[in-house]
N, C-alpha and C positions, 0 to 999 in steps of 0.2 A: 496887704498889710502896709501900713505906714511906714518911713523911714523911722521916724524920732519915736516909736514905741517899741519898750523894750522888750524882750524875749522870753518866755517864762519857760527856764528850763527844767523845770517837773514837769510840762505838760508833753503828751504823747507825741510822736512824730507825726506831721500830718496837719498837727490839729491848732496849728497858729492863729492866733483871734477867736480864739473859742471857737472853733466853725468845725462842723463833723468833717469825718471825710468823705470822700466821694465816692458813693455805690455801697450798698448792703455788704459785710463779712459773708464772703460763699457757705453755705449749706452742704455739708455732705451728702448728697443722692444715697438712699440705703436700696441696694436691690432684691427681691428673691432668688437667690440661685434655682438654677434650670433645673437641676433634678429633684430640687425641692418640694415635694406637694406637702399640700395644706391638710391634716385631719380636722373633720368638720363632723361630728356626732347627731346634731338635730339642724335641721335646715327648713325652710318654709316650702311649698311646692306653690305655685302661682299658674291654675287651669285658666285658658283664657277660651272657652268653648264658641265659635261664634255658627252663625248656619253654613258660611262657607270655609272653614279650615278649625283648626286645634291648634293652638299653642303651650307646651307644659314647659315652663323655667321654673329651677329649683336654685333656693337662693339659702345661703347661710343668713344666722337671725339678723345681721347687720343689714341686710340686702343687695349685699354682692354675688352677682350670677357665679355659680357654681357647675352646673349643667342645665340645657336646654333642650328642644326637640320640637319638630310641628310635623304633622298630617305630611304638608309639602315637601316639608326635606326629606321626609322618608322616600320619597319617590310617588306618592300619589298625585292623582291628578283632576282636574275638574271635581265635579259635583264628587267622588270618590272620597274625597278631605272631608266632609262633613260628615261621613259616616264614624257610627259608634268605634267600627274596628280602625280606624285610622286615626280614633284616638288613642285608642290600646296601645297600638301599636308607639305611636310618640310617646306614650308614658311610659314603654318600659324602656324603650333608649333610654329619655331623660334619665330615668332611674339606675338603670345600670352603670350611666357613664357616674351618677349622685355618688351610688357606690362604691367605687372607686375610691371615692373620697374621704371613703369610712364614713357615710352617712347610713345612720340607723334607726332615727324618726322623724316623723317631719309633720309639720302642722299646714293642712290644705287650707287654700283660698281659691272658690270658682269664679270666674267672673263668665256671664254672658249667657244669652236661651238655645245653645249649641244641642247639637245631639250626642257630643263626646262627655257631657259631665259627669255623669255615672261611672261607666264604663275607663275613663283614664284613672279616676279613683281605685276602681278597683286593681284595675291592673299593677299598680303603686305597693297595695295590698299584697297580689300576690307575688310579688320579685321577692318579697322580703321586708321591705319597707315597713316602721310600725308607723299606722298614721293614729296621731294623738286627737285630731280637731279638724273639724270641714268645719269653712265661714263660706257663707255665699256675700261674695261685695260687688255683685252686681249692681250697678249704681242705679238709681229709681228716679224720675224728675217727680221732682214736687211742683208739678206745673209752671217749670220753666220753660225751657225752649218747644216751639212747635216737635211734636213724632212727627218720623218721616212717614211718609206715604204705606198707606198698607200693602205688604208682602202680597205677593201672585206667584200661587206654585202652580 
């Protein structure tokens, strides 16, 4: 600020020659406390069946993971991940841990030409789970990108 300009004493501290001040007003950080859980009612389930593993994520409608589960983490292994029952078996974790959370219906999405599609569905079914809706959002080219190479079993 210049010497020979005067000082305008309504204006805020800080803020001489009109000019902000320096750095943002701090934000309160809000947190969850720890023993807090979340009740969540209806949530999405997201199958991702592929030929060599399962992935079942169950997501509240916003899309925030809520619980998850695959073939592999369960402890399977090799070609074993592709089988029907090792998607069973991932969807009723997923589901169980779902429940938890006071989930009580949930609207399926499969993706992929896995051998677990069926079978984690169901399994969702029988925990308790009410499922409202299966989408297949298997994505399909409209003759874009070259397919890979055909499968050899």
């Amino acid at each position: 600020m210049a010497k020979n300009q005067p000082v305008d004493p309504t204006a805020a501290p800080g803020t001489e020659g009109g000019k902000k001040p320096a750095g943002r007003p701090a934000k309160k950080k809000t947190f969850k406390k720890r023993g807090e859980k979340r009740v969540i009612h209806h949530g999405l389930a997201h199958i991702h069946a592929s030929f060599n593993n399962t992935t079942v994520t169950i997501t509240d409608p916003e899309g925030n993971v809520v619980a998850w589960s695959s073939a592999g983490g369960i402890g399977f292994k090799g070609s074993r991940k592709g089988t029907p029952f090792a998607a069973t078996q991932a969807a009723i974790a997923a589901g169980n841990a779902a429940k938890g959370f006071g989930m009580r219906t949930l609207e399926v999405r499969v993706k992929g030409p896995g051998a677990g599609r069926e079978s984690a569905i169901r399994a969702l079914q029988t925990i308790g789970l009410d499922v409202k809706s299966i989408r297949d959002v298997t994505p399909i080219p409209h003759n874009g990108c070259r397919p890979p190479k055909r499968r050899r079993v």
